[in-house]
PyMOL CGO cylinders between C-alpha atoms (Angstrom):
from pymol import cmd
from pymol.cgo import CYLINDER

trace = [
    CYLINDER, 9.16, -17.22, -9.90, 8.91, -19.70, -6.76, 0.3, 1, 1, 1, 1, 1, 1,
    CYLINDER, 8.91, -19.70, -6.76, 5.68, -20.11, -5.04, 0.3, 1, 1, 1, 1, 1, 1,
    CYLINDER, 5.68, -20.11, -5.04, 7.78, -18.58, -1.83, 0.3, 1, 1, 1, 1, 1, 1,
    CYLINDER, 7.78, -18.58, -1.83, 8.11, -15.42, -3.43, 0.3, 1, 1, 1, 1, 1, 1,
    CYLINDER, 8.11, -15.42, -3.43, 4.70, -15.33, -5.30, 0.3, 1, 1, 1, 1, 1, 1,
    CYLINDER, 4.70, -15.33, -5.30, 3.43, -16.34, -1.12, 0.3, 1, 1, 1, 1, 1, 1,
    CYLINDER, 3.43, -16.34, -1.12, 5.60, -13.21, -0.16, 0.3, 1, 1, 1, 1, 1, 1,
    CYLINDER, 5.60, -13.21, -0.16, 3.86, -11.08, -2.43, 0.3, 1, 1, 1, 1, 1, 1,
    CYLINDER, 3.86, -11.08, -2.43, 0.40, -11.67, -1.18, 0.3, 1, 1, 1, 1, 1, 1,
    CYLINDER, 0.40, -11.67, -1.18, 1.78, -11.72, 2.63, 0.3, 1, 1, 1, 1, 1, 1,
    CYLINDER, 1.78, -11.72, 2.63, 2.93, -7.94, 1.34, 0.3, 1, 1, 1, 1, 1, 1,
    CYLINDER, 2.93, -7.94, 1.34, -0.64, -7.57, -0.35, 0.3, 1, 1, 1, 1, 1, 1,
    CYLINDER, -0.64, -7.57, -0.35, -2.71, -8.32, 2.69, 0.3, 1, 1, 1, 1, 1, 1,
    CYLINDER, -2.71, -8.32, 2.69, -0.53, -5.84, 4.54, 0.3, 1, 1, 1, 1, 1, 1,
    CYLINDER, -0.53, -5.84, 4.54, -0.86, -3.37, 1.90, 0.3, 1, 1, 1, 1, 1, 1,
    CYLINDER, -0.86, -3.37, 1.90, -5.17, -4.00, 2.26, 0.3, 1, 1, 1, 1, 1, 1,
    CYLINDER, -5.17, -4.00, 2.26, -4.56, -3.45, 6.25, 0.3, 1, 1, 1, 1, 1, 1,
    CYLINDER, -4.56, -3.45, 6.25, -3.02, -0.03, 5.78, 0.3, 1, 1, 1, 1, 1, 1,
    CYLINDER, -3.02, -0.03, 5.78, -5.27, 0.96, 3.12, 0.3, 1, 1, 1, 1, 1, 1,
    CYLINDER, -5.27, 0.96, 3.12, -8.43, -0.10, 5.76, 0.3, 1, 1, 1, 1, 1, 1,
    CYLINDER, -8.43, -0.10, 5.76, -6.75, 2.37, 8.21, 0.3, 1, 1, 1, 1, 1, 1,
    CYLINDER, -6.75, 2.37, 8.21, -7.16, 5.51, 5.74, 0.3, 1, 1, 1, 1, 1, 1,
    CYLINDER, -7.16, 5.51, 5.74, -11.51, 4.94, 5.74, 0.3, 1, 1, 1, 1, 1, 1,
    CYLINDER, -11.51, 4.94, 5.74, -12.03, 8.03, 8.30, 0.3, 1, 1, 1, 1, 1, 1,
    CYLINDER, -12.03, 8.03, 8.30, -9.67, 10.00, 6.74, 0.3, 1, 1, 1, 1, 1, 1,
    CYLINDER, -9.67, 10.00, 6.74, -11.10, 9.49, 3.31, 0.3, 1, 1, 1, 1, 1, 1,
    CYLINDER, -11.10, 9.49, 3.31, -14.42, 10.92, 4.61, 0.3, 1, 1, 1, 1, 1, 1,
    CYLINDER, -14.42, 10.92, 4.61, -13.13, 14.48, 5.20, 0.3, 1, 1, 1, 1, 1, 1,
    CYLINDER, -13.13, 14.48, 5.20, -13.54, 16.99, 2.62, 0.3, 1, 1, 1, 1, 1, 1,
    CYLINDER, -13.54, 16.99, 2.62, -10.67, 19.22, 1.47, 0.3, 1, 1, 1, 1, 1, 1,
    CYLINDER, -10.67, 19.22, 1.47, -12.05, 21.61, 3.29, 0.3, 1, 1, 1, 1, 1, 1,
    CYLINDER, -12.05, 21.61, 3.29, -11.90, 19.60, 7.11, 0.3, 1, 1, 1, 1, 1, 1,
    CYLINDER, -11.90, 19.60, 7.11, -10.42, 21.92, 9.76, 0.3, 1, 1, 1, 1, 1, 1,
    CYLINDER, -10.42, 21.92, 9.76, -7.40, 19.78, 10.26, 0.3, 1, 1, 1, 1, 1, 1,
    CYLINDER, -7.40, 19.78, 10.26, -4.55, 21.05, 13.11, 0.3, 1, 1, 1, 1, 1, 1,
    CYLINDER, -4.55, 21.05, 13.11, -0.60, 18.65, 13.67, 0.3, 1, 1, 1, 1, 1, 1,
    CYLINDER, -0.60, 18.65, 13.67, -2.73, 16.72, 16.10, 0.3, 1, 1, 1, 1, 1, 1,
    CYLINDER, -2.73, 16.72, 16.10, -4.92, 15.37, 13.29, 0.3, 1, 1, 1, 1, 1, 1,
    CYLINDER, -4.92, 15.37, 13.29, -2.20, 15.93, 10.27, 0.3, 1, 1, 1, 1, 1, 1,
    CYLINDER, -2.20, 15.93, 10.27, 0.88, 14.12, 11.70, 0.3, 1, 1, 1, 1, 1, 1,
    CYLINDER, 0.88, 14.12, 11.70, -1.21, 10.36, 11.88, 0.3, 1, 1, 1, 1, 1, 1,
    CYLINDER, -1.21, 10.36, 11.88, -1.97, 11.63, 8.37, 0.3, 1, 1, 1, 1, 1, 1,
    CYLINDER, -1.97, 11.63, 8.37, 1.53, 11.58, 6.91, 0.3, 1, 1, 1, 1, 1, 1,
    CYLINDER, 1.53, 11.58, 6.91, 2.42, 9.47, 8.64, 0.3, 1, 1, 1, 1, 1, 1,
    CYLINDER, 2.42, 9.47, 8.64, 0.09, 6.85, 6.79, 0.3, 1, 1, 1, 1, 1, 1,
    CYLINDER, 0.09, 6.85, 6.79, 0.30, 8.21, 3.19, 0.3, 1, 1, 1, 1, 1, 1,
    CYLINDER, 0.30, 8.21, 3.19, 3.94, 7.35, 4.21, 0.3, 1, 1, 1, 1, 1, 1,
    CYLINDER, 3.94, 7.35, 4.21, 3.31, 3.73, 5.54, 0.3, 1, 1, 1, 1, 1, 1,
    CYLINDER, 3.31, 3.73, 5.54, 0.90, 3.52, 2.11, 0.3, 1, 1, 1, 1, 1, 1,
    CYLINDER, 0.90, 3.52, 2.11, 3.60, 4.06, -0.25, 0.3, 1, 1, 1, 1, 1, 1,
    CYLINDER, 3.60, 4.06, -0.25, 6.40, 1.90, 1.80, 0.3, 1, 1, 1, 1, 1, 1,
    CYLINDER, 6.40, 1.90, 1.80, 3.94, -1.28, 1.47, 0.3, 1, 1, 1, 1, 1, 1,
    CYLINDER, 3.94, -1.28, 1.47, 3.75, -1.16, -1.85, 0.3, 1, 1, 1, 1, 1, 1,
    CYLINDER, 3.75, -1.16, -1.85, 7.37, -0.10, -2.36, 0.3, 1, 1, 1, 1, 1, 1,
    CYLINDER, 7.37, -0.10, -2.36, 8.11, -3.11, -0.14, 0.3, 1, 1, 1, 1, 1, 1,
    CYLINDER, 8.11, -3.11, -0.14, 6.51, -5.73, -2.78, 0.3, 1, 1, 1, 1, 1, 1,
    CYLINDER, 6.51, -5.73, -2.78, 8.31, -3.81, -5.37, 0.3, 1, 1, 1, 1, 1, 1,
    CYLINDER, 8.31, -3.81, -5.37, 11.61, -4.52, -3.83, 0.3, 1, 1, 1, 1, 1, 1,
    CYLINDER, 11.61, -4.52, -3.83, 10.66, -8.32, -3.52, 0.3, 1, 1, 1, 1, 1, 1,
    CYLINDER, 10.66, -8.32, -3.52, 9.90, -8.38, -7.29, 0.3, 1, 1, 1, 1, 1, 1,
    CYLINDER, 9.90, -8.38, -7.29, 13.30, -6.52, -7.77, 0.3, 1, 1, 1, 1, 1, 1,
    CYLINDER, 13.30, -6.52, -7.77, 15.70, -8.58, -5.74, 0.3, 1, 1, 1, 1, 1, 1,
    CYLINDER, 15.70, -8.58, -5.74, 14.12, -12.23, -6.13, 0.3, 1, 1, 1, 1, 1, 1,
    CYLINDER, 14.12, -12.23, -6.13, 12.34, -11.95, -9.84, 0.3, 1, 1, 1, 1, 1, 1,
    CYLINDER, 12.34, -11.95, -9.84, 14.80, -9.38, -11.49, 0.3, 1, 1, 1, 1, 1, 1,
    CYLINDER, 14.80, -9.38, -11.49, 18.11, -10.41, -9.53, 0.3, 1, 1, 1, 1, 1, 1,
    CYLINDER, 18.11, -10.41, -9.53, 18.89, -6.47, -9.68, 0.3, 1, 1, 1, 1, 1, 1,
    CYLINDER, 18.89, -6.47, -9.68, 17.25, -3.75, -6.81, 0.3, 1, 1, 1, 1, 1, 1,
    CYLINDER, 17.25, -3.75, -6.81, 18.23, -0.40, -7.99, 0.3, 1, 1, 1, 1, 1, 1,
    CYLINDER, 18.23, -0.40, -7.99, 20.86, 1.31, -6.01, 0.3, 1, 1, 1, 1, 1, 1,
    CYLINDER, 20.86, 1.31, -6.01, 21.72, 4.53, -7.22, 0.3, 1, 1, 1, 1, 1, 1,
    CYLINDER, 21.72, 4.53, -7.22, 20.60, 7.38, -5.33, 0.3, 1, 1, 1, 1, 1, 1,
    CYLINDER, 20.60, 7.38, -5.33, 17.44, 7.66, -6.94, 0.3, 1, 1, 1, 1, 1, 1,
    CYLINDER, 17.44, 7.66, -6.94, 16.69, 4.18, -6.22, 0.3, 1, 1, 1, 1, 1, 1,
    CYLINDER, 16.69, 4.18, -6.22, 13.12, 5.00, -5.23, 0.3, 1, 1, 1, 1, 1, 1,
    CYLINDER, 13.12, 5.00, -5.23, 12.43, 6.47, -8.53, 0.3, 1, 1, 1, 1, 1, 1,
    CYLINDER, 12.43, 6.47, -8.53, 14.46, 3.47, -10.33, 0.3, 1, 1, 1, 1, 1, 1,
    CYLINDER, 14.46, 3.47, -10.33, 12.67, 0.91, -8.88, 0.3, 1, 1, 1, 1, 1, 1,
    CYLINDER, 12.67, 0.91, -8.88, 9.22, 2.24, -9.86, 0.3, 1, 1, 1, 1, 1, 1,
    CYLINDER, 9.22, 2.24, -9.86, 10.22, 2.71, -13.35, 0.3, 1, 1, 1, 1, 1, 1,
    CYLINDER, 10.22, 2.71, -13.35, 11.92, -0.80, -13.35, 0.3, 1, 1, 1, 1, 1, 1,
    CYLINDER, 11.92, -0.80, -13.35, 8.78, -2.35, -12.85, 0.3, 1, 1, 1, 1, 1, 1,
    CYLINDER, 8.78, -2.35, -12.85, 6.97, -0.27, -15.42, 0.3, 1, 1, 1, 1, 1, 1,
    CYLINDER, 6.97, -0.27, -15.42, 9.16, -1.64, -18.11, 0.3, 1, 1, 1, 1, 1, 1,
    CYLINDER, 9.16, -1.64, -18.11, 9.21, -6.49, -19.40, 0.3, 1, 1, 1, 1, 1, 1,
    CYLINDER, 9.21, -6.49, -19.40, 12.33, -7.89, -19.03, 0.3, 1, 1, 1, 1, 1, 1,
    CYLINDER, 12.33, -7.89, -19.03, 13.78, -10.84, -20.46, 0.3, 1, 1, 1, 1, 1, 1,
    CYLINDER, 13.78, -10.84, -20.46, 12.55, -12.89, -17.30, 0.3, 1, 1, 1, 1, 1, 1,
    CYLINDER, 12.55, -12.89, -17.30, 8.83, -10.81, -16.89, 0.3, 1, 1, 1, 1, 1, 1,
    CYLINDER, 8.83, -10.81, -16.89, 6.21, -8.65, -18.41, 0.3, 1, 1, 1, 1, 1, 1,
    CYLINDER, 6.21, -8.65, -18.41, 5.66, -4.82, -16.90, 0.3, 1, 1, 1, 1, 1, 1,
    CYLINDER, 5.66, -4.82, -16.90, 4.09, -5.24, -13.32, 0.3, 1, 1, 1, 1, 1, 1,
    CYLINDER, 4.09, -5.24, -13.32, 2.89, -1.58, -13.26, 0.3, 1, 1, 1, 1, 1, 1,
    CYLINDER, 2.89, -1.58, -13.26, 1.81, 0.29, -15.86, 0.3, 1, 1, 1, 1, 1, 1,
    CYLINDER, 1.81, 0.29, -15.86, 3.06, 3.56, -16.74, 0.3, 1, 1, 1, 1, 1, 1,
    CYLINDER, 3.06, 3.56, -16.74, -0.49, 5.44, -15.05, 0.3, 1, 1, 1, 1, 1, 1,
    CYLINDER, -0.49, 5.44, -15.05, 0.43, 3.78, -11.93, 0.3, 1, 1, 1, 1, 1, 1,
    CYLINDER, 0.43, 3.78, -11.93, 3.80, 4.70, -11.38, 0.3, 1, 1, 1, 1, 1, 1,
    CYLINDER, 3.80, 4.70, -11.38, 2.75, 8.67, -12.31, 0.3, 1, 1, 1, 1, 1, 1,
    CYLINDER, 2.75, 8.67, -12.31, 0.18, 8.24, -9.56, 0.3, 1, 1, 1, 1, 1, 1,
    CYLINDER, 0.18, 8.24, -9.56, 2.94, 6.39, -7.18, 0.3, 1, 1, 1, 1, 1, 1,
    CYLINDER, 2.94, 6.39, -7.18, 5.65, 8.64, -7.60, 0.3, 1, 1, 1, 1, 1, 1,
    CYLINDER, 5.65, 8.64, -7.60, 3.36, 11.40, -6.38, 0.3, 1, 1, 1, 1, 1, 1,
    CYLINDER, 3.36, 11.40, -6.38, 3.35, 9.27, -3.19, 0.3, 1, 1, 1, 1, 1, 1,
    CYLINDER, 3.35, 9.27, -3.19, 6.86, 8.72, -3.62, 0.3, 1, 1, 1, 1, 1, 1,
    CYLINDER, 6.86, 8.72, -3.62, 7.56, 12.58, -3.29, 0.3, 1, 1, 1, 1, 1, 1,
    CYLINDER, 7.56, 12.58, -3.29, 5.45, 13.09, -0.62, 0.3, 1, 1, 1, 1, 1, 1,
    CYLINDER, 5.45, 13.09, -0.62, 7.46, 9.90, 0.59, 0.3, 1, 1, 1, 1, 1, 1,
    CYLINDER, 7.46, 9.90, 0.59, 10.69, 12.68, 0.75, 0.3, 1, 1, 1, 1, 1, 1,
    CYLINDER, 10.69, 12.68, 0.75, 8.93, 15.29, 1.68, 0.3, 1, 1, 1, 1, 1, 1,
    CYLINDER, 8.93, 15.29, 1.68, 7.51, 13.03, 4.76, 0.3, 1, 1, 1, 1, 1, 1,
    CYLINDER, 7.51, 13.03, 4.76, 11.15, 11.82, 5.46, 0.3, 1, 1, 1, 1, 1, 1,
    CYLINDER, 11.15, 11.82, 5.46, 13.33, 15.56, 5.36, 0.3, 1, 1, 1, 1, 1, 1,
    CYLINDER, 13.33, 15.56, 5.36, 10.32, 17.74, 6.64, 0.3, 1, 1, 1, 1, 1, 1,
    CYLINDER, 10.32, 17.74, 6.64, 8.80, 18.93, 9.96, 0.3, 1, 1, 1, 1, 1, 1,
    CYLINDER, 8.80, 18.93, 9.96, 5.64, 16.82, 10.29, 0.3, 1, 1, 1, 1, 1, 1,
    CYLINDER, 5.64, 16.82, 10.29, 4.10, 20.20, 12.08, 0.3, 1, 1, 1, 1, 1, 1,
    CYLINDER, 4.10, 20.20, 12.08, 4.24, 21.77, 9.09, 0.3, 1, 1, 1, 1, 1, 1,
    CYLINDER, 4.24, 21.77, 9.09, 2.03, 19.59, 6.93, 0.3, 1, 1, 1, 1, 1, 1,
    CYLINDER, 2.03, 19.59, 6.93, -1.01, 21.11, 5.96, 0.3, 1, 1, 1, 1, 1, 1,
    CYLINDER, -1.01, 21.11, 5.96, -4.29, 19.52, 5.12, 0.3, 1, 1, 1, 1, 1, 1,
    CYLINDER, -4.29, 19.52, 5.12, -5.00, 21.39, 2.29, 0.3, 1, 1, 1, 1, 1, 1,
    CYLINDER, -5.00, 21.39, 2.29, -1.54, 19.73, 0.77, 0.3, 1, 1, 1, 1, 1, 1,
    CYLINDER, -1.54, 19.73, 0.77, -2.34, 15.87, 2.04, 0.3, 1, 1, 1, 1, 1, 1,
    CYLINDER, -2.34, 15.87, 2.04, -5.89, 16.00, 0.77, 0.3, 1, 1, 1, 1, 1, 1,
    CYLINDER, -5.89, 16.00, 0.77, -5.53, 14.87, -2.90, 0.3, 1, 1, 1, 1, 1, 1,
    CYLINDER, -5.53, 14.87, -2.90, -3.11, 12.31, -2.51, 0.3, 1, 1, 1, 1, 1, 1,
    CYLINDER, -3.11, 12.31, -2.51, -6.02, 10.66, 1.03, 0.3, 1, 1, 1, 1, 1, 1,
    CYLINDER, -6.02, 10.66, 1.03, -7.94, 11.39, -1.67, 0.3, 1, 1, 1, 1, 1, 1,
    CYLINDER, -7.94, 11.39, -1.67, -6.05, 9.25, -4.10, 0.3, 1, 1, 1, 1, 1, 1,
    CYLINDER, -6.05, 9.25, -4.10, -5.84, 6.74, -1.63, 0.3, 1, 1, 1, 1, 1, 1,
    CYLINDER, -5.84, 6.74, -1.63, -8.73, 4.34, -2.46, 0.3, 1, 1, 1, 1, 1, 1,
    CYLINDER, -8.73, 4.34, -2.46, -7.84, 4.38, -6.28, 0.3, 1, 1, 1, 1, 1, 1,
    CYLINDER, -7.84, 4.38, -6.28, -4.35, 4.08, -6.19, 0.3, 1, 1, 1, 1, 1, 1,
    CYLINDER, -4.35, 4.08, -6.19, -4.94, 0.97, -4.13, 0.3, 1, 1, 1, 1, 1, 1,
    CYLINDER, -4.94, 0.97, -4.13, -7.56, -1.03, -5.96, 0.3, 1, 1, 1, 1, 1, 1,
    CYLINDER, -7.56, -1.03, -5.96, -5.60, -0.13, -9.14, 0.3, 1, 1, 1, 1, 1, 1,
    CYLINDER, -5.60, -0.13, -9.14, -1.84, -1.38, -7.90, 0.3, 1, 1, 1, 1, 1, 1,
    CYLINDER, -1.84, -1.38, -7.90, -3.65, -4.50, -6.02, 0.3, 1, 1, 1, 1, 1, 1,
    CYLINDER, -3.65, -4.50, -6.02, -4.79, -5.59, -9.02, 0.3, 1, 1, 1, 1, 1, 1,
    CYLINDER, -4.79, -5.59, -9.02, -2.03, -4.82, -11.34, 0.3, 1, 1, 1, 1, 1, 1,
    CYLINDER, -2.03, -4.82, -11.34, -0.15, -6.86, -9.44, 0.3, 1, 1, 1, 1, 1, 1,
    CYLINDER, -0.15, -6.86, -9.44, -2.83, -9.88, -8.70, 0.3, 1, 1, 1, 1, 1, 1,
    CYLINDER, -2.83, -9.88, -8.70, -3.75, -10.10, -12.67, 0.3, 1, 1, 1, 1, 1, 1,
    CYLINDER, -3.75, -10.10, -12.67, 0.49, -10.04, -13.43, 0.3, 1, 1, 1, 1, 1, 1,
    CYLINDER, 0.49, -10.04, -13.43, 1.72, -13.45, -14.63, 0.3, 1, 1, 1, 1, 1, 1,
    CYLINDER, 1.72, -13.45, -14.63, 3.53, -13.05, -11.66, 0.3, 1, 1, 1, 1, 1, 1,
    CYLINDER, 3.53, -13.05, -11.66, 1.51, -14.24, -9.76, 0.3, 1, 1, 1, 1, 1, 1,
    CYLINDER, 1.51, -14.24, -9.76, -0.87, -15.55, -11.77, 0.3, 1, 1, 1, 1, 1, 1,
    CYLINDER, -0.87, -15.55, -11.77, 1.17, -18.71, -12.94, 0.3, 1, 1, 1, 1, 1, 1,
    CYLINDER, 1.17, -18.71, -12.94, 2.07, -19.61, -8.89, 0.3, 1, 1, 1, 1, 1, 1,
    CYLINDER, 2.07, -19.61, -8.89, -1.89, -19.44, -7.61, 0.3, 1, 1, 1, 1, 1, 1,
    CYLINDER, -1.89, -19.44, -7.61, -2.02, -21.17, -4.04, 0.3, 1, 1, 1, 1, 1, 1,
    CYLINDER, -2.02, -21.17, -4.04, -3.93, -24.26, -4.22, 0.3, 1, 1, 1, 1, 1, 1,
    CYLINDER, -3.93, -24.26, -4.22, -7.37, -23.68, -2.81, 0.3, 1, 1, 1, 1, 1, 1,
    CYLINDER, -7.37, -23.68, -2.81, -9.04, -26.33, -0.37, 0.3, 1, 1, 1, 1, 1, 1,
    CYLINDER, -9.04, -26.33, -0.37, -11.89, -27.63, -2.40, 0.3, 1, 1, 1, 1, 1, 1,
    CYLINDER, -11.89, -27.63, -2.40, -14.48, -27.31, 1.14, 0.3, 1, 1, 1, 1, 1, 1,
    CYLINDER, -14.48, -27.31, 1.14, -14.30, -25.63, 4.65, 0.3, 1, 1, 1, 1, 1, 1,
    CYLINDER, -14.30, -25.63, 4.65, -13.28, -28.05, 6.23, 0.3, 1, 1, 1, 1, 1, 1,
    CYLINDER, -13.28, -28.05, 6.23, -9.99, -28.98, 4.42, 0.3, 1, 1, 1, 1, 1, 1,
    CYLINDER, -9.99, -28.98, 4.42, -9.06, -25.39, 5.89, 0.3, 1, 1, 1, 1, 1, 1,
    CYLINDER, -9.06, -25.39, 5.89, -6.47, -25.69, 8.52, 0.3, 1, 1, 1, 1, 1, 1,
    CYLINDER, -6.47, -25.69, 8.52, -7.80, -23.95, 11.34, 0.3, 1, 1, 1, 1, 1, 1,
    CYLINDER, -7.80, -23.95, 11.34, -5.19, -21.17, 11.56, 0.3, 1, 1, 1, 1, 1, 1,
    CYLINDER, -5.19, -21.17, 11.56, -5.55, -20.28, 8.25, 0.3, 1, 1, 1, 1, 1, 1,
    CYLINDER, -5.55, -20.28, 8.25, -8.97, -20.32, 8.68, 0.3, 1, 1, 1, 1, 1, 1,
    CYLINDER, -8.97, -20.32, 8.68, -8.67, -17.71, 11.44, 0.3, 1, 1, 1, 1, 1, 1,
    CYLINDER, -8.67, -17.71, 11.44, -6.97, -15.58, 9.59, 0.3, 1, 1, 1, 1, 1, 1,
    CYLINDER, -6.97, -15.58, 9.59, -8.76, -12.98, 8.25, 0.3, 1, 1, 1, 1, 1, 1,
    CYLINDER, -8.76, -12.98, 8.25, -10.50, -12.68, 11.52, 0.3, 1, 1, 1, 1, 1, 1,
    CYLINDER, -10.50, -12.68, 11.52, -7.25, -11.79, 13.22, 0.3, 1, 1, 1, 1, 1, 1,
    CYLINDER, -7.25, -11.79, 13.22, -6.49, -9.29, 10.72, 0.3, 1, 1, 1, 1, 1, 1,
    CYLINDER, -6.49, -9.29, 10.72, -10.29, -7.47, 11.46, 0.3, 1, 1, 1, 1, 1, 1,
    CYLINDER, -10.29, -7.47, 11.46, -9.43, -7.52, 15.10, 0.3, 1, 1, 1, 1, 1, 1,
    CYLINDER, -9.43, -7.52, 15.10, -6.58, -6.11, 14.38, 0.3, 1, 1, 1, 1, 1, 1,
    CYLINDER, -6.58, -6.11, 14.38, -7.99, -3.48, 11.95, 0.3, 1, 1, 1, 1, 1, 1,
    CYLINDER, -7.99, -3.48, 11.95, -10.44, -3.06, 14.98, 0.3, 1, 1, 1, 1, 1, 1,
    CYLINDER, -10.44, -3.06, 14.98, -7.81, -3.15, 17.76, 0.3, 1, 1, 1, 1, 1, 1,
    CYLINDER, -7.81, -3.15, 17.76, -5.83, -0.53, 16.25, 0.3, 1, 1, 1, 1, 1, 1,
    CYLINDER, -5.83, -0.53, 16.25, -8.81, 1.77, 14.94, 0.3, 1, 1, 1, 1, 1, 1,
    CYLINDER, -8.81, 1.77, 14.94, -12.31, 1.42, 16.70, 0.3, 1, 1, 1, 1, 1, 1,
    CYLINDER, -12.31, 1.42, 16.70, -15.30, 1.94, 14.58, 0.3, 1, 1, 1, 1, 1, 1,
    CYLINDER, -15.30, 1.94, 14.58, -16.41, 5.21, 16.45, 0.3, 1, 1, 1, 1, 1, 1,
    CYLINDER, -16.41, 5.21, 16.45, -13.31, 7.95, 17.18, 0.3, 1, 1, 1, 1, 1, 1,
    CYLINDER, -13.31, 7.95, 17.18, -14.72, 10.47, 19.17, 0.3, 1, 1, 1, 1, 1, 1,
    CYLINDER, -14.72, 10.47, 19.17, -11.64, 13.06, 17.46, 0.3, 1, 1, 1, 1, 1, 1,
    CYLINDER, -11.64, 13.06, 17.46, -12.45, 11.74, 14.31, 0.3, 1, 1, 1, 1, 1, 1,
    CYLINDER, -12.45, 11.74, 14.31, -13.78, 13.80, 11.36, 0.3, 1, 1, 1, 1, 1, 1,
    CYLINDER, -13.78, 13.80, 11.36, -16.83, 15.01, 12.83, 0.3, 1, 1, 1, 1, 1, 1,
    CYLINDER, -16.83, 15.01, 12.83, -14.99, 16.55, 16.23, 0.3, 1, 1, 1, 1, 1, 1,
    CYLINDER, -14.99, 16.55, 16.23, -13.00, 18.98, 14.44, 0.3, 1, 1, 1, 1, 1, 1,
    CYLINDER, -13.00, 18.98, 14.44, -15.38, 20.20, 11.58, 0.3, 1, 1, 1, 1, 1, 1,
]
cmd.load_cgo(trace, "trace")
């Protein structure tokens, strides 16, 4: 694998962490939350986004590690259990737990994509917010501890100052943006509707 790709991978990684920041108020509420479309429709809309940033990395492993992105018309469900299975070229990048977990994303995924988003209930989006938080520590670090990535580390500047100042920047840009796009105190958050 080429250190583009393996720098591709945790571009699509530090995306993945930014979406998975934006489910922390809706990881508070309880099954039970008092939940109407207004508050429902963000919802599905980011167990959606959750599940295509992943997918996304998935794909990049696919078409520049495997040479072969399925295509078939189950090509959702092919590509998760392509990466559950070593190749000639690679070892697994998910295990098998994972992709049962992810391909409960990957239905809501259809469901998301074919259904009216006024019709999605809280009481149905609940356990997979609630699976949220696990399912992303888990498939972050499957993927940082896969030789994958393991054998093309970036090279780390040895002090501060050897940082670029961009770079250096960087995760501060990604908090404001975190911030930007989801203050710390919503006033229709959780605790306005129940």
């Amino acid at each position: 694998m080429s250190r583009d790709l393996a720098a591709e991978i945790r571009v699509g990684l530090e995306e993945f962490a930014v979406v998975r920041q934006q489910f922390e108020p809706l990881i508070s509420w309880s099954s039970e939350a008092t939940a109407g479309v207004i508050e429902t429709s963000p919802a599905s809309a980011m167990l959606h986004s959750f599940y295509t940033e992943i997918e996304k990395i998935l794909k990049l492993i696919a078409r520049e590690w495997d040479s072969h992105l399925p295509s078939s018309d189950s090509w959702h469900k092919d590509l998760l259990l392509q990466m559950s299975q070593a190749t000639a070229k690679r070892p697994a990048v998910l295990s098998t737990g994972l992709v049962e977990v992810l391909s409960e994303f990957l239905a809501f995924r259809h469901l998301f994509r074919g259904a009216s988003i006024a019709l999605m209930r809280w009481d149905k989006l609940y356990p997979l917010v609630a699976k949220v938080d696990v399912t992303y520590t888990r498939a972050r670090n499957e993927l940082e501890r896969s030789p994958l990535l393991l054998s093309n580390r970036p090279e780390q500047p040895e002090t501060a100052r050897d940082v670029p100042p961009a770079e250096a920047a960087l995760p501060h840009c990604i908090e404001a943006a975190i911030v930007a796009t989801h203050p710390p105190h919503d006033p229709l958050g959780p605790s306005a509707i129940g």
